[in-house]
C-alpha positions as CSV (number, residue, x, y, z in Angstrom):
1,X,0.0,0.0,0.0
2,X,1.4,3.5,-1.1
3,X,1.2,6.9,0.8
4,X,-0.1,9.7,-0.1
5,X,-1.2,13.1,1.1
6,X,-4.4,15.2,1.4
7,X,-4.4,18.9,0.6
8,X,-7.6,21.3,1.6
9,X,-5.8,24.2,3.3
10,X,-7.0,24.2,6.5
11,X,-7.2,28.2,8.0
12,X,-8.6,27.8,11.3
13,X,-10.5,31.1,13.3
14,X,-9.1,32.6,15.2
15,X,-7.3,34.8,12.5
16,X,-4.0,36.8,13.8
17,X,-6.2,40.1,13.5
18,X,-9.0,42.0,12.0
19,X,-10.8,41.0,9.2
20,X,-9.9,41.2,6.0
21,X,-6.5,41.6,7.2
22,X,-6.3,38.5,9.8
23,X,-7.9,36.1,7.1
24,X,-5.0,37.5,4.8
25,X,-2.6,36.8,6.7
26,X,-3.3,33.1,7.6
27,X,-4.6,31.9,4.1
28,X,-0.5,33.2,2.9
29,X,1.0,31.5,6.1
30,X,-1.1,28.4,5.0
31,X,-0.6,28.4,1.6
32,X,3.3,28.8,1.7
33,X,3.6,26.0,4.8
34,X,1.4,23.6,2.6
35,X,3.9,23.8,-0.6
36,X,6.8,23.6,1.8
37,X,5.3,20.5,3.4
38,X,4.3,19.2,-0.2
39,X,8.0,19.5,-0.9
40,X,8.7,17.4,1.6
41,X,6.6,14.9,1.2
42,X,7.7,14.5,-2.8
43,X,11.2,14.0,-1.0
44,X,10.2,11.5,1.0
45,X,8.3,9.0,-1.1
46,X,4.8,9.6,-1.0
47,X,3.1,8.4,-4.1
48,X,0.6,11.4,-4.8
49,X,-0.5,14.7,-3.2
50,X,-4.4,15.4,-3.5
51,X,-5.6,18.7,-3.8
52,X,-9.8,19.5,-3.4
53,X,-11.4,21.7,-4.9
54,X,-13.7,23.4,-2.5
55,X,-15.9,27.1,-2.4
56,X,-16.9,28.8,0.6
57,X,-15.7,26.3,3.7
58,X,-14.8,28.9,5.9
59,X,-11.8,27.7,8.2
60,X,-11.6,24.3,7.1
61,X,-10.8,24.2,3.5
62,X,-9.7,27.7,1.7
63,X,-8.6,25.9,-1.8
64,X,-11.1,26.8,-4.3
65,X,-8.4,26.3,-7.4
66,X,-6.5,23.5,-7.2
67,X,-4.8,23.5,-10.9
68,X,-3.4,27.1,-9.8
69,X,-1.7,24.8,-6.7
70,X,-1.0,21.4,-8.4
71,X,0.4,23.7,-11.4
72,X,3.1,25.6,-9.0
73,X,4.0,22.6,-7.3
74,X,4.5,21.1,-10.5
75,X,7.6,23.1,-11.4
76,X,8.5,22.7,-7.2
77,X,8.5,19.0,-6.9
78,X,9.9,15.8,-8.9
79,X,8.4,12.1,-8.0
80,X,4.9,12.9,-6.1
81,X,2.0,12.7,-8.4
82,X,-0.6,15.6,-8.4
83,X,-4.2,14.7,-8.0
84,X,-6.9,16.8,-8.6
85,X,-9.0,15.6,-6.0
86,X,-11.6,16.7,-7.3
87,X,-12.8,18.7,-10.8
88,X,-16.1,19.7,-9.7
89,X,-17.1,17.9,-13.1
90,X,-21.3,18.9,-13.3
91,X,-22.2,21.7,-15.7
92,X,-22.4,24.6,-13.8
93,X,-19.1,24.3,-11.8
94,X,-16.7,24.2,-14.6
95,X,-17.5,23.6,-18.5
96,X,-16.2,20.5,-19.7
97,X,-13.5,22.2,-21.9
98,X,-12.2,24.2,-19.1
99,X,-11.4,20.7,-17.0
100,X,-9.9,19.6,-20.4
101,X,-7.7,22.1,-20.5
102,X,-6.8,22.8,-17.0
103,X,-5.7,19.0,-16.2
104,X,-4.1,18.7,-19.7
105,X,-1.8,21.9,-18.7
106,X,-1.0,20.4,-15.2
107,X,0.4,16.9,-17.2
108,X,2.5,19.0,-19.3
109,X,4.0,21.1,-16.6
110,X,4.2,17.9,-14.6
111,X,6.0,15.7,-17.2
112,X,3.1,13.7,-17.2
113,X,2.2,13.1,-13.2
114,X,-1.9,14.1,-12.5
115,X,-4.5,11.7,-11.3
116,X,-7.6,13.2,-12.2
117,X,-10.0,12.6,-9.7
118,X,-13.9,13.4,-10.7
119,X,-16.9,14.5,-8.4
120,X,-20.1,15.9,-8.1
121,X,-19.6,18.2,-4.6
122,X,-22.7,18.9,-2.1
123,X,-25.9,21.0,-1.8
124,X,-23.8,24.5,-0.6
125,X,-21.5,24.2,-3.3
126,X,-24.0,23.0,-6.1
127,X,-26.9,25.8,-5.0
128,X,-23.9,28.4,-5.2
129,X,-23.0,27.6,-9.1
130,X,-26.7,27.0,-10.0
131,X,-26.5,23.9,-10.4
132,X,-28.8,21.1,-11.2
133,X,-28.9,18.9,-8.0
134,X,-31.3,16.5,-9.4
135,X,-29.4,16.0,-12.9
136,X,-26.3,16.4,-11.4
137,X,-24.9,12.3,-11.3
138,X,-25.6,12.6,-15.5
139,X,-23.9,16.0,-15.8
140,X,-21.1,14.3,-14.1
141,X,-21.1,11.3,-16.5
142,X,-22.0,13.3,-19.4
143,X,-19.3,15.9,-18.5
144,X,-16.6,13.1,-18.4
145,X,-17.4,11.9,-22.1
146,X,-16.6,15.1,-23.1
147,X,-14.0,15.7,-22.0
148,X,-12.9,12.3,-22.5
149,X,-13.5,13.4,-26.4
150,X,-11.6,16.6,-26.3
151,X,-8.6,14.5,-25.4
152,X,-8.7,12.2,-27.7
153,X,-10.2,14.1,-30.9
154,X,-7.7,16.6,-32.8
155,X,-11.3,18.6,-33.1
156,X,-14.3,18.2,-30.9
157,X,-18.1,19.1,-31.2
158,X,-20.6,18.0,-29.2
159,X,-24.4,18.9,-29.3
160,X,-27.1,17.1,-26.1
161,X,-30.3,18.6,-24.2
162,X,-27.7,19.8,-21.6
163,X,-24.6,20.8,-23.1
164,X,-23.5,22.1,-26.8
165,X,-20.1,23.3,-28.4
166,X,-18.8,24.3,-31.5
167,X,-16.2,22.2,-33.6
168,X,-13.3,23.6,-32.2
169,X,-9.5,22.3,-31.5
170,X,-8.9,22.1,-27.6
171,X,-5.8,22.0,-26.6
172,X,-3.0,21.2,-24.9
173,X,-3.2,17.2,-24.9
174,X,-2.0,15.5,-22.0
175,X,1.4,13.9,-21.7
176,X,-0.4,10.3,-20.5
177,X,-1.8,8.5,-23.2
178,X,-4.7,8.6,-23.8
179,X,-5.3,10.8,-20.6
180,X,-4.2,10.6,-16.8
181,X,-6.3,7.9,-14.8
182,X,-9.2,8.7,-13.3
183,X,-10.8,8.9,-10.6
184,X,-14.3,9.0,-8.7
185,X,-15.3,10.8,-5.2
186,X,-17.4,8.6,-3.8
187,X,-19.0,8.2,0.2
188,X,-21.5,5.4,0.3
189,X,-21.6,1.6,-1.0
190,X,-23.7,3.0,-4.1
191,X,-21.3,5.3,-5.4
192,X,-18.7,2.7,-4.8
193,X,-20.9,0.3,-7.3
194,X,-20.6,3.7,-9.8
195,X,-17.5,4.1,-9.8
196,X,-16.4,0.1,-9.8
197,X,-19.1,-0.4,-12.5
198,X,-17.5,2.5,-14.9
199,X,-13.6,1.6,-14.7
200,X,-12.8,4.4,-12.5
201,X,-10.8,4.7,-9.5
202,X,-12.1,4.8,-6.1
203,X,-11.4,8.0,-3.9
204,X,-13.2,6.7,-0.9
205,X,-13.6,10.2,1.0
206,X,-16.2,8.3,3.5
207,X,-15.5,9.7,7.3
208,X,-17.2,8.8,10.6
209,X,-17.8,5.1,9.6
210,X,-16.4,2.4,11.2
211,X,-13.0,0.2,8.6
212,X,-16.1,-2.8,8.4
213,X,-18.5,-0.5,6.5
214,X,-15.3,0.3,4.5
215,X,-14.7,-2.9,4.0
216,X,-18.2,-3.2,2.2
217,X,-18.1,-0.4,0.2
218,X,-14.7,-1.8,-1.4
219,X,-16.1,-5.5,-1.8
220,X,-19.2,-3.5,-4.0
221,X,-16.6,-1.7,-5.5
222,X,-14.6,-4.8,-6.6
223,X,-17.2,-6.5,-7.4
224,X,-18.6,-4.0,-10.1
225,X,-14.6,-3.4,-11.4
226,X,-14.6,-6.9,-12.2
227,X,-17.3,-6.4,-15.4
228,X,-16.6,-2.9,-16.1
229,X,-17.5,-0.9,-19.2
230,X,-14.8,1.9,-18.8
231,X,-16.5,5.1,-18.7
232,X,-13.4,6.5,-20.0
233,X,-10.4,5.6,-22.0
234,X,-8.3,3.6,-19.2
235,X,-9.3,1.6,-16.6
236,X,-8.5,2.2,-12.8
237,X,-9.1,-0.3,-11.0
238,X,-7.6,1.0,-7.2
239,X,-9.2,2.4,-3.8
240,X,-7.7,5.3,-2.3
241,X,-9.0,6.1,1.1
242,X,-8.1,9.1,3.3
243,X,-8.0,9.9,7.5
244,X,-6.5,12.2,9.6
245,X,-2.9,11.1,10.3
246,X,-0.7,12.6,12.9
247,X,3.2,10.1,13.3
248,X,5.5,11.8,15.9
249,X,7.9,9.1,15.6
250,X,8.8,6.5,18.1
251,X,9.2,8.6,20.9
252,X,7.4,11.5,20.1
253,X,4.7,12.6,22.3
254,X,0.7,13.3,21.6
255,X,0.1,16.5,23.1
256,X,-3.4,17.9,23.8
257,X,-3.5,20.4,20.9
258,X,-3.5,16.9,18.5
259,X,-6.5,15.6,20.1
260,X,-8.3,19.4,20.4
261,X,-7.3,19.4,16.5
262,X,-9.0,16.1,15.8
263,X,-12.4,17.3,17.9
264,X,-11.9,20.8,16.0
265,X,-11.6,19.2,12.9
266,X,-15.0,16.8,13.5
267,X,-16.8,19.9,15.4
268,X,-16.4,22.2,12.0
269,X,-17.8,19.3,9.7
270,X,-20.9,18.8,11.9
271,X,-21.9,22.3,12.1
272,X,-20.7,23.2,8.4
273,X,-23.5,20.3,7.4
274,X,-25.8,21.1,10.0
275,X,-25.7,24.7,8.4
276,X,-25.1,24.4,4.9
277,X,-26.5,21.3,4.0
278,X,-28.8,19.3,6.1
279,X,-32.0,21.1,4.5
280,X,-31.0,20.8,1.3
281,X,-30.6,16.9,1.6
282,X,-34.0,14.7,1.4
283,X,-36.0,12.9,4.5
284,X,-34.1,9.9,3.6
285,X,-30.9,11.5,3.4
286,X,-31.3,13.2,6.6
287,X,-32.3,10.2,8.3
288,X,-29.0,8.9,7.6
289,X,-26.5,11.2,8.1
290,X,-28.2,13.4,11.1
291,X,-27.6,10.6,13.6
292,X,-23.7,10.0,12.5
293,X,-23.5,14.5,13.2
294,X,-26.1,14.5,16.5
295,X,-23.2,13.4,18.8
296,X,-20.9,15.9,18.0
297,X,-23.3,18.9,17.5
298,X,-24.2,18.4,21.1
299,X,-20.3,18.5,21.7
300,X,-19.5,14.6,22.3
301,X,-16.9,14.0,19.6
302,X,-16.0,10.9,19.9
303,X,-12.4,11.0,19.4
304,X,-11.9,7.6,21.6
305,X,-14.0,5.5,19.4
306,X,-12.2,6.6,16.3
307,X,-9.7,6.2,18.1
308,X,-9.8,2.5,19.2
309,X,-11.5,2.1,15.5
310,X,-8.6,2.9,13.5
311,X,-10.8,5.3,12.1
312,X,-8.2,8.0,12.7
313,X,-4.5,7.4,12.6
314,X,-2.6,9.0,15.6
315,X,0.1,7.8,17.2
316,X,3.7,6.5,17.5
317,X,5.6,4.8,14.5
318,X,4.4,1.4,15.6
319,X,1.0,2.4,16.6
320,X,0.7,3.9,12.8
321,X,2.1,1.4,10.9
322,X,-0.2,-1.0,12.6
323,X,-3.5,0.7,12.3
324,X,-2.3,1.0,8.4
325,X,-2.1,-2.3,7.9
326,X,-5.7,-3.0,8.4
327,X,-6.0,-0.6,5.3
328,X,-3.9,-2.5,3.6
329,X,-5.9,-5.7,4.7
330,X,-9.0,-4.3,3.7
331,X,-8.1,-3.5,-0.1
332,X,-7.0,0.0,-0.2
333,X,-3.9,0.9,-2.6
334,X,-3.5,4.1,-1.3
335,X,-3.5,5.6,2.1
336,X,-4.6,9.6,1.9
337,X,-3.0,10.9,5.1
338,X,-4.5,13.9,5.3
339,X,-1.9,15.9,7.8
340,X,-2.7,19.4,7.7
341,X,-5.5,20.1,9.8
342,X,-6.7,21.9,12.4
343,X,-4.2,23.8,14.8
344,X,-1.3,21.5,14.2
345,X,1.9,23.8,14.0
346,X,3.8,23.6,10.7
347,X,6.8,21.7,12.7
348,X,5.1,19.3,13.6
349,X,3.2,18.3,10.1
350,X,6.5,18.5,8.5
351,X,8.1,15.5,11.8
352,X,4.7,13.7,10.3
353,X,5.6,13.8,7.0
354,X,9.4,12.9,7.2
355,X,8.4,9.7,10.0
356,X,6.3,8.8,7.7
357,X,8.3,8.7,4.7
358,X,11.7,7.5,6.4
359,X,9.9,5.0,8.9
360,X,6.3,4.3,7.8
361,X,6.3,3.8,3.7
362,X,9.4,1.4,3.7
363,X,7.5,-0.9,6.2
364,X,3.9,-0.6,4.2
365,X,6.1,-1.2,0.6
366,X,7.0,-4.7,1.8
367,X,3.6,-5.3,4.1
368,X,1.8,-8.2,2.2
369,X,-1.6,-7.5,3.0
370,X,-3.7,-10.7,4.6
371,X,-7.0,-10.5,2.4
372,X,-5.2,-9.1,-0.8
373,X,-7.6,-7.0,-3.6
374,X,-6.7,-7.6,-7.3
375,X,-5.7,-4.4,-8.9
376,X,-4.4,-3.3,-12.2
């Protein structure tokens, strides 16, 4: 099982100052420790860094356009592969052409390193662009045709009841050929099935749930990759699943502010969807995901649980590489550490990052999981 890394550009409140200036000041601080910590990381061995593409999450992700970031680290690091993770791929977000051309650039500038990951966001995001909630899974599987066919066609038109362009050569073509692998957001069993059933990579960004429901998802997911009609023009057949990760070293010490981080981290997501999103979803949707966010809105985050669950990875080297290795046991290809997040200092993300890579990846590189996944 590879590493990788997790990207959203965490900024929490409070802000060192007034606003606008405070929130100026700690977005640049941010920004520049997150490329420094990138750097790192490509130094290291980690396989890929993931960038999101997110609007409007005040405090816990301020990275709206991640080809602007994955482009500049492209020139900054060597190895690491740069994910988008995600395009915000239905019609509204970004026009088809535009994620043609924006992931094509990053290959180029890359030497030929982007995993393009594909998704359809959440009710804040989607109501802010105007788009189509209800028509938003086939704009997301229209929108990848496309752009599948701006890729491979010297000159592309297209003409459907929800999208038309003009014959026209788009360009640049990506360095992978046909075009990077691809990838699919997805947080429940059925999307799992989606993205299994269409030949695309799983980016299994499922939190709060206990590794067995995991483990489910990624048996649906294999189980539809086995008789896959590839919705584009390769075939990924590999889960990628992300948690928090916090690695010390072996005698590194836990310190209150990582567990405050972790409840800060959980507390934000809770009242971001009790906010943003919970009305938007349906009765059935609510039914299912208030009861996982009640516990925490009234203030019990249960950081024990996750804890105990490997459902968050904190801890010495051997307490790290162990909980990894039910990853690896489960079917995952790719561990997302996501390490930036919450009030960790910049120090102590970058002693995560080099434990990791000079302690943790050698021992996962030879770890021979005990229920291995087939995977291209």
């Amino acid at each position: 099982m590879k590493l990788d890394v997790l990207y959203e550009v965490d900024v929490p409140r409070p802000w060192p100052g007034p606003h606008p200036e405070g929130q100026r000041r700690a977005e640049q601080r941010a920004y520049r420790e997150a490329v420094e910590q990138i750097r790192l990381a490509d130094r290291v061995g980690f396989h890929t860094v993931w960038a999101v593409e997110h609007h409007f999450r005040e405090g816990r992700s301020h990275m709206p356009a991640s080809e602007v970031f994955l482009g500049h680290l492209a020139g900054l690091t060597e190895q690491i592969r740069l994910g988008f993770g995600v395009t915000l791929t239905p019609f509204g977000f970004t026009p088809p052409q535009r994620i043609a051309e924006k992931v094509a650039t990053v290959d180029i500038l890359s030497g030929g390193r982007v995993e393009w990951g594909t998704g359809r966001s959440t009710p804040m995001e989607q109501t802010a662009f105007g788009v189509n909630r209800d028509k938003s899974r086939d704009d997301w599987r229209e929108a990848i045709e496309i752009v599948c066919g701006m890729w491979r066609e010297e000159y592309f038109a297209y003409e459907s009841e929800r999208f038309s362009f003009p014959r026209r050569m788009v360009t640049p073509k990506p360095v992978q050929d046909p075009h990077p692998p691809a990838w699919m957001a997805a947080t429940s069993a059925g999307s799992s099935q989606v993205a299994g059933a269409n030949g695309l990579g799983l980016l299994s960004f499922s939190i709060m749930q206990p590794l067995e429901k995991m483990a489910a998802q990624i048996a649906a997911y294999r189980e539809a990759a086995a008789a896959a009609e590839p919705l584009t023009d390769v075939s990924t057949n590999k889960v990628a699943a992300y948690t928090l990760v916090h690695c010390p070293g072996s005698r590194g010490a836990i310190g209150p502010k990582v567990w405050d981080s972790v409840a800060w981290w959980y507390k934000n997501l809770a009242m971001f969807t009790l906010e943003w999103e919970l009305h938007h979803l349906t009765e059935e949707e609510q039914n299912r995901t208030f009861p996982l966010l009640k516990p925490i809105i009234d203030g019990e985050v249960p950081i024990e649980q996750f804890d105990a669950g490997d459902m968050i990875i904190i801890g010495d080297t051997e307490t790290c590489i162990e909980k990894m290795k039910r990853y690896a046991d489960l079917g995952v290809d790719e561990l997302i550490c996501y390490v930036q997040w919450g009030y960790l200092e910049h120090q102590d993300i970058l002693r995560t990052i080099e434990v990791l890579g000079k302690e943790v990846i050698p021992e996962m590189a030879k770890y021979q999981p005990q229920t291995p996944a087939a995977s291209s």
